[in-house]
C-alpha positions as a printed Julia matrix, in Angstrom:
308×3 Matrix{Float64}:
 28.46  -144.62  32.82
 30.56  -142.81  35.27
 31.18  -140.36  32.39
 27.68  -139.67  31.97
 26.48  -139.36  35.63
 29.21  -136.44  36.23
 28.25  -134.68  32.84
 24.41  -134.6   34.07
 25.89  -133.08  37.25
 27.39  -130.89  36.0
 24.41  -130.06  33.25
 22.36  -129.62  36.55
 25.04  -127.04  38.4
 24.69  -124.92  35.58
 21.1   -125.35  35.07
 20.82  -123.95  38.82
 23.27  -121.51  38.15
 21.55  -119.94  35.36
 18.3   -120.14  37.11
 19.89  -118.18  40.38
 21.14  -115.44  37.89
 18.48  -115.33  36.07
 16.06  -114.47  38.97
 18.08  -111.24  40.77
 16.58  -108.18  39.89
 13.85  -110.07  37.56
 10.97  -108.95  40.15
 11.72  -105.33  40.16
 11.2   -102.78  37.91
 14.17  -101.68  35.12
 13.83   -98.24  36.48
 14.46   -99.35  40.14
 17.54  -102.02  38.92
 18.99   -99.24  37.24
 18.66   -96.75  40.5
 20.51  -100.07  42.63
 23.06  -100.52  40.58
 24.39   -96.61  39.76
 25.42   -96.44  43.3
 27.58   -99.62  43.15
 30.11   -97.22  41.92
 30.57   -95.24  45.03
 30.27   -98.76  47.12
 33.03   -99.77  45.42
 35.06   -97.03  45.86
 34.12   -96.48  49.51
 35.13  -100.05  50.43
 38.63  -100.01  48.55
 39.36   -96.54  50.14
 38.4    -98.0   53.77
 39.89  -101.1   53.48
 42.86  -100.1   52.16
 43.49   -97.3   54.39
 42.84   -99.47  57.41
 44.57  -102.62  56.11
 46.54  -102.02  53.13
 44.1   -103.98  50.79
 41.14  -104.33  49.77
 38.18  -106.29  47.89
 40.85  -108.79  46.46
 41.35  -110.13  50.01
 38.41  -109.73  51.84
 35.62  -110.86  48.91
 37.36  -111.28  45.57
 33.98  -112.67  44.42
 32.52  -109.1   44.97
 34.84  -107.71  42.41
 34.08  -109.85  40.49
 37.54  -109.78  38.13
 36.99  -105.94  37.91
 40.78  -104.34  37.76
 43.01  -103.39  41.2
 42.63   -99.9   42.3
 45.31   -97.48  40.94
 46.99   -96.65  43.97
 45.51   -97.55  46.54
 47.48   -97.21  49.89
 47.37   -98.58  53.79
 47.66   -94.9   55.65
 49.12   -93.72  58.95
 46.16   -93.89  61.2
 46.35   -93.85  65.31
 44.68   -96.69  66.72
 40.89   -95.06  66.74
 40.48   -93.73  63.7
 42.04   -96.81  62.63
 39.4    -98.92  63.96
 36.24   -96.27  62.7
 37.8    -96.69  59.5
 38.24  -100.74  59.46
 34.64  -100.77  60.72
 33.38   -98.65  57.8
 35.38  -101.16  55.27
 33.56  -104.26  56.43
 30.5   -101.54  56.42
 30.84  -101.09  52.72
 31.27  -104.95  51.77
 27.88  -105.5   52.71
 26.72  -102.9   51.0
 27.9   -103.97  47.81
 27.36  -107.44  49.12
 23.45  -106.19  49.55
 23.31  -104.37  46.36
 24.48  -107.48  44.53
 22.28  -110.14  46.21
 19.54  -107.97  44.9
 20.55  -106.88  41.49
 23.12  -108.43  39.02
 25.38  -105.61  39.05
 28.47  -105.44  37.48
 32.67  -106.07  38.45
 34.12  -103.35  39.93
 35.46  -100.6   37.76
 38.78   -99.13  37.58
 39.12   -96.99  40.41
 42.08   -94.08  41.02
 42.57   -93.74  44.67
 46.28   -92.54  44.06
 47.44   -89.66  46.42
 47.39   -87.74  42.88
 43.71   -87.93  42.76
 43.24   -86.77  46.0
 46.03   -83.87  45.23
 43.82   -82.81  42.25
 40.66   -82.98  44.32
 42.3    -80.71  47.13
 43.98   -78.01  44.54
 40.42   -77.96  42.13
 38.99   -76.75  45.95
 41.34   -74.14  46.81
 41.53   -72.95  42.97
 45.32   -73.04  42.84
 47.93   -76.12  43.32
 49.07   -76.8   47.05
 52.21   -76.04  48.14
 53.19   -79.55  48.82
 50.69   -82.5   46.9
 48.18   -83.08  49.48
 48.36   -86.88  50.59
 45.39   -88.13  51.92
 47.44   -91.26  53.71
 49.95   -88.84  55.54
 47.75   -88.94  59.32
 44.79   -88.89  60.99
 43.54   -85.4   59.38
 44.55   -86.11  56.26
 42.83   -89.48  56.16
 39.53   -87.66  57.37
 39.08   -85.31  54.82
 39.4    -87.48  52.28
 36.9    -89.91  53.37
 34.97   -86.37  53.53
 35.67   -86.18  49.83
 33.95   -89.64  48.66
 31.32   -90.65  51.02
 28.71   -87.69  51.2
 27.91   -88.06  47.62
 26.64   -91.27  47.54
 24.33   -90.61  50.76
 22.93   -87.38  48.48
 22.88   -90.21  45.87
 20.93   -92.25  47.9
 18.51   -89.38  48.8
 17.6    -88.47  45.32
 16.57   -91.89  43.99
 14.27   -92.55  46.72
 10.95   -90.71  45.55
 11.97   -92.41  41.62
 12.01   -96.5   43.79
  8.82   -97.86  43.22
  9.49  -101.84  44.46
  8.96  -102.4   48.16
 11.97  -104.42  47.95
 14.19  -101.78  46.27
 12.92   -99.14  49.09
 13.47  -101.25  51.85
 16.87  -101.97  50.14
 17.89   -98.07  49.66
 16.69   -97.26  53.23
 18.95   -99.42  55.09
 21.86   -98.34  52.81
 20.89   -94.51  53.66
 20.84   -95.01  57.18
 24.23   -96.5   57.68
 25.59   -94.23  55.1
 24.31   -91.71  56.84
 25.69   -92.21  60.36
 29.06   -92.75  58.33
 28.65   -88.83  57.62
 27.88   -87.78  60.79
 31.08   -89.67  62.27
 33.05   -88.09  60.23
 31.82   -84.2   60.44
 32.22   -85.11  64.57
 35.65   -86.29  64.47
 36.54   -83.15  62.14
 34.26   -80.72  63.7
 36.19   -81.59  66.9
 39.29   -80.73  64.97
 37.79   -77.72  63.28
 40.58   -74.9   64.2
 43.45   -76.98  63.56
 45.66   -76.61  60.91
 46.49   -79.05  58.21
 50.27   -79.16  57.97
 52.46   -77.96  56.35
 49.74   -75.55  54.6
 48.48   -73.77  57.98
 44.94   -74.28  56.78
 42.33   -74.54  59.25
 40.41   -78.31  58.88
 37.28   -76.09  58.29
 38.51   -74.34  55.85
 39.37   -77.37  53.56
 35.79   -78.75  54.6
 34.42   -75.6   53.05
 36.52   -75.48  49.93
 35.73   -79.01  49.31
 31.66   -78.78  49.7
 31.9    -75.82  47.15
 33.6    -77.89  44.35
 31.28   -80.73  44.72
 28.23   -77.57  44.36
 30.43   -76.41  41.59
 30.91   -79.38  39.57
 27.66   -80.63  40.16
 26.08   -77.52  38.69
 22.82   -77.44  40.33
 22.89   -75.31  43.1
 23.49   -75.21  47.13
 23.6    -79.48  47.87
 26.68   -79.36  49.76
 28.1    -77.63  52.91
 31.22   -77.55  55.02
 31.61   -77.17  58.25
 31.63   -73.62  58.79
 28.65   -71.54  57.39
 27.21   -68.52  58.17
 25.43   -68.85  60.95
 21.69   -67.75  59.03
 22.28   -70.87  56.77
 22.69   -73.32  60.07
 20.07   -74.98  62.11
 16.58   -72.57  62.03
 19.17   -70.18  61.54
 19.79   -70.14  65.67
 23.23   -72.03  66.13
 26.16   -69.87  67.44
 28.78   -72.46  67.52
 31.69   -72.17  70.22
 33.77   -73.76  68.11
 32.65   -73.19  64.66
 29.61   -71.5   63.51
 27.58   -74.61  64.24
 27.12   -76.94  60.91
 28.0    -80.05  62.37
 25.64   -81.5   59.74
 24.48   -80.58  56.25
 20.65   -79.66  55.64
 18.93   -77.28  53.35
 16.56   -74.97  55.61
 14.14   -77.17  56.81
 17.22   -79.29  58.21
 16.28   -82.13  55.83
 19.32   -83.77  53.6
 20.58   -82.42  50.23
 19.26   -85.14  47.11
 21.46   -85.21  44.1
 20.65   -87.15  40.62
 23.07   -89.39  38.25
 24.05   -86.86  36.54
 25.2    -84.1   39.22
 27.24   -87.34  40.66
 28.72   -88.07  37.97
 30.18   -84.31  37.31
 31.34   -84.27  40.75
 33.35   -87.85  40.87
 34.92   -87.35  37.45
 36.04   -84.23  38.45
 35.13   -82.15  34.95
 31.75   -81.01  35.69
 30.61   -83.07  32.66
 28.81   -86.61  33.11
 29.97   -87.26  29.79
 33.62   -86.93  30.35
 35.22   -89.63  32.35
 38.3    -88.81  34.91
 38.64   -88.11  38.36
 38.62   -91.63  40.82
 36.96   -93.28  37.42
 39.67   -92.81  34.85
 37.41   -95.24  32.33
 34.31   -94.37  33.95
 31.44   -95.33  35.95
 29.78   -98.81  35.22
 25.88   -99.94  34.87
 22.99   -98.87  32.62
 23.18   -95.2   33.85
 26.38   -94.36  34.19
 26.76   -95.7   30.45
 24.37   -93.87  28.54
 25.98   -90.86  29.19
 29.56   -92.38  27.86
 27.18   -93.29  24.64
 27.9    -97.28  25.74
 24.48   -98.34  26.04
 23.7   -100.94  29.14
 22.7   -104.33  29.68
């Protein structure tokens, strides 16, 4: 008797279960899952990077549920922070578990893929921008400026990401979702273009390269490797591409944020992503901060895998 009454429990747990599952993502379109769940990738990256830069680790011990038995980060590092950028950074962390917290309460998603956030991926990221290798491996955990432009590396491309799937969304729910994701991803951008706008003329040691300078290089190998076009500036333009084409900087030549000429933000699709977070220019050819690739429906089809 007792027997039974536990085994219909149980039946019933996993009757619920099923039915929970069964109903995220059912009311939306397959277009608009697919456009939720592509950006997942970057989530997840942008969380482990945060989290383990402010704490020294990550998803597993803040919300192991969220990865959801996807692999540890290849290596992933706490960094040398002072006690403000520090706390922007720890702030954007818990930022970035509720976004793939959000993501996955509204789609089924997928566990989180391998991710390389070694100091070698950065390296290769930093010599693919200046077209030569470094003098010294660039390592993005070494201080405060360091630190910064990595997280200038990742982040921006999902917002552009973000930007260019909103005219596909055709659910109320999936726009309201995207929107909210946008705007904080957005002001995560402009936080970082102030703090290194402020430190524009400095140098990053030991290469004597102005902080500008790297913000530059960098922009141009995401427009490079995402092969279509202007989508992606650095801190420094000339000063006819900036605001109306009126800002004189004092410090720099005024581009604390990126716009195309009406001021509006850049919009990039899968497949320019892709290119630019493998690192080979090529959606089909996995590498970069996704040694096995990107995960979900999208990201898939272009490694010939298919998709739920």
């Amino acid at each position: 008797m007792i027997f039974a009454y536990f085994s219909l429990l149980i039946f019933l747990f996993l009757l619920l279960l099923s039915s929970s599952c069964a109903s995220i993502g059912s009311n939306l379109p397959k277009s608009d899952v697919d456009l939720l769940e592509f950006p997942l990738n970057l989530e997840y990256t942008e969380a482990e990077f945060f989290l383990w830069g402010s704490f020294g680790h990550g998803l597993d011990s803040f919300a192991p549920e969220l990865a959801d038995g996807g692999p540890s980060p290849i290596g992933a590092r706490f960094a040398k922070l002072s006690p403000l950028i520090r706390d922007v950074i720890a702030q954007f962390g818990f930022q970035e578990v509720g976004h793939v917290r959000a993501i996955k309460n509204t789609v089924a998603g997928f566990p989180r893929p391998l991710l390389n956030l070694s100091r070698e991926a950065f390296a290769t990221v930093m010599n693919d921008a200046f077209g030569h290798p470094l003098e010294l491996p660039f390592n993005p955990c070494a201080n405060d400026i360091n630190y910064l432009l990595a997280s200038y590396v990742i982040p921006y491309i999902g917002l552009t990401g973000y930007v260019g799937a909103n005219p596909k969304l055709h659910s109320p729910t999936a726009k309201r979702l995207l929107a909210g994701l946008l705007g904080v991803e957005s002001g995560q951008d402009v936080v970082l273009r102030t703090l290194l706008y402020e430190r524009g003329r400095e140098n990053v040691e030991p290469y004597g390269i102005a902080v500008a300078e790297f913000t530059n290089r960098i922009s141009e190998l995401r427009n490079k490797l995402g092969r279509r076009g202007l989508k992606d500036e650095g801190l420094k333009v000339n000063p006819a591409v900036g605001a109306e084409g009126k800002i004189r900087g004092n410090i720099l030549a005024g581009n604390i944020l990126a716009g195309n000429k009406y001021s509006l933000f850049y919009g990039r699709i899968p497949e320019e992503i892709l290119r630019i977070v493998y690192g080979s220019g090529n959606e089909n050819k996995p590498g970069g901060f996704y040694p096995k690739g990107a995960d979900g429906r999208i990201a898939k089809s272009y490694l010939g895998l298919g998709g739920n």
